[in-house]
N, C-alpha and C positions, 0 to 999 in steps of 0.2 A: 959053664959058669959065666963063663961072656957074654953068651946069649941074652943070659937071664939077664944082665946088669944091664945091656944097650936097648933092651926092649922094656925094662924099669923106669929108663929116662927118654923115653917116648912116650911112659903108656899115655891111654886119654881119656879122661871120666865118663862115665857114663852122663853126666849132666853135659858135657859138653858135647857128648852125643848128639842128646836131646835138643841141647839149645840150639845146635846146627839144622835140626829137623826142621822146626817151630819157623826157624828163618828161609829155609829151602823149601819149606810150605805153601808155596804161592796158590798159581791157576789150576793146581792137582791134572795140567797134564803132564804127566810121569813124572813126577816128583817122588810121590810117593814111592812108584817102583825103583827110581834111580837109589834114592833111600836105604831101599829094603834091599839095594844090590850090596848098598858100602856097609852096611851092617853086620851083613854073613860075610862080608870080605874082613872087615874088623874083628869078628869075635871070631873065625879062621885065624887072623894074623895070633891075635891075644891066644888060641888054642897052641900055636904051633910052637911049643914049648923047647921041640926038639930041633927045633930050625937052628940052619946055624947065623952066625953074627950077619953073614951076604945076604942070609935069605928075609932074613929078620930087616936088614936096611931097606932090600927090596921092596919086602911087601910095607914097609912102614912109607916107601917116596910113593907108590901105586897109591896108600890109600892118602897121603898129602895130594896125588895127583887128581883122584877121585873126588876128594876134599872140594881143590880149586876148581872141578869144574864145577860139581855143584853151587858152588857160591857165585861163579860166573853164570852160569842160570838163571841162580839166584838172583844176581844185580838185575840180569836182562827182564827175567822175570817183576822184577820189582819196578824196573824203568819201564815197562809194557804198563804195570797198572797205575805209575804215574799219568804215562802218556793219554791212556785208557780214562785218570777221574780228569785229568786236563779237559779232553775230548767229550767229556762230560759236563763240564764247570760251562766249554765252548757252546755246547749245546744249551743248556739251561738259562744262559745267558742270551743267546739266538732265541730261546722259545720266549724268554722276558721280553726282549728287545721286537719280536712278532706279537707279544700280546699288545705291547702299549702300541705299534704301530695300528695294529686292529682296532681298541680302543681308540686313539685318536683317531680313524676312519669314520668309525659308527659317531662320532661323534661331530665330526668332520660332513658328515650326509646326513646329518639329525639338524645340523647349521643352514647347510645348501637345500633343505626340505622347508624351513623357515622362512628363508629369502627367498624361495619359488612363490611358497604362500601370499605373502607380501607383497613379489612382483606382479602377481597373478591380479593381486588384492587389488592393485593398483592399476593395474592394464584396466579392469573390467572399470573402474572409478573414473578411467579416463576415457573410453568408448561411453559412458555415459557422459560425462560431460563435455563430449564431442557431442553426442544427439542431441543436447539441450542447447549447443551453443548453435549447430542447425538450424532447430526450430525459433531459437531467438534473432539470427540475422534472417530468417524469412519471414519477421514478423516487420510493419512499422514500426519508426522509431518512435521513441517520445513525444518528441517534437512537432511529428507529423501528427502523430493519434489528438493531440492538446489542439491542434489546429482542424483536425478534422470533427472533434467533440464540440469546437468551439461553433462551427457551420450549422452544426445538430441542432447545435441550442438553440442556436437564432434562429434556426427553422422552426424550431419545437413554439420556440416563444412567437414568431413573429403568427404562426398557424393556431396560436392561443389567441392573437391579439384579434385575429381575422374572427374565430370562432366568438369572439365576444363582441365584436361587431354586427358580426351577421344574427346571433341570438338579439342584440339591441334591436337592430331590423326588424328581426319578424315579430318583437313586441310589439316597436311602434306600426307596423302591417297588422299585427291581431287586434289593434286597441281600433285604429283607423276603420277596420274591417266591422268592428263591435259598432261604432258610433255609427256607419255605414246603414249597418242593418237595421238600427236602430230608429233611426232616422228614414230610413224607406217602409217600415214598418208604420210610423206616423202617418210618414203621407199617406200610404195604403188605408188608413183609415179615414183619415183627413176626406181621400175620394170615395172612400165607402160613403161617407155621411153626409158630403156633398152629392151622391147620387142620389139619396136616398130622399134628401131635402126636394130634390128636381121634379121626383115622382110624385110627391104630394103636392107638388103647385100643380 
């Protein structure tokens, strides 16, 4: 009769079975088995009707002991998959934290590909206006070209002046030449017709 009244005010529901499962259900390595150990240990204890009050205490502190270790699994277990999403959260964060660094890379050599260009732009803009600037101090200056066009000129002009001279010349040489012949033509007949007078006297 004792039995029965001290293992009355232990028994334990079956929901709180359960609830205990549900929570000691973690990474299912040997959970479940450890489980399925205290259960046929519990419904042994709840069968052993004929137990007496010692044996009844006994297996009631086994399965309290069984109880705590599960729930100490349990925590460990539970503090592993904190650790575990922690180590995860860390990670997620690190791959965040490598993408924007990547991003601003590519972004970062899409800048420095810009400024090559440009530099580039501007090297070749300035090898040319280094050749130009070559070609122009091995040319005369201003000053000297205006002074030397200026010589030209007056060669130009003074060899027109000349040229209109000497054309005046050979007018008055062709007109001189004209009256010349003109006049030796006369006489040429002048003496034809004085010889001619000669022979008839």
């Amino acid at each position: 009769m004792m039995a029965g009244t001290s293992q009355d005010s232990i028994q334990i529901t079956d929901d709180e079975v359960f609830r205990r499962k549900l929570l000691m259900d973690g990474d299912g390595m040997g959970d479940e088995r450890r489980l399925t150990l205290l259960l046929r240990s519990f419904f042994s204890w709840c069968d052993g009707k004929s137990d007496s009050e010692e044996q009844i205490l006994v297996g009631y502190e086994g399965l309290l002991s069984s109880l705590d270790n599960c729930e100490l699994l349990m925590s460990k277990s539970h503090q592993a998959q904190l650790a575990n999403k922690r180590e995860i959260e860390n990670y997620e964060k690190l791959e965040s934290q490598i993408e924007k660094n990547i991003a601003e890379m590519q972004e970062t050599i899409l800048k420095k590909k810009e400024e090559l260009k440009r530099a580039k732009k501007i090297r070749e803009q300035k090898q040319k206006y280094d050749a130009l600037a070559r070609i122009i101090t091995q040319l005369p200056d201003r000053k000297e070209t205006e002074e030397k066009l200026k010589v030209l000129n007056d060669e130009i002009k003074a060899l027109d002046e000349s040229k209109t001279q000497l054309e005046s010349k050979i007018e008055t040489r062709h007109k001189e030449l004209q009256v010349l012949l003109s006049a030796a033509a006369t006489l040429k007949e002048a003496i034809k017709e004085e010889d001619s007078l000669s022979e008839i006297d």
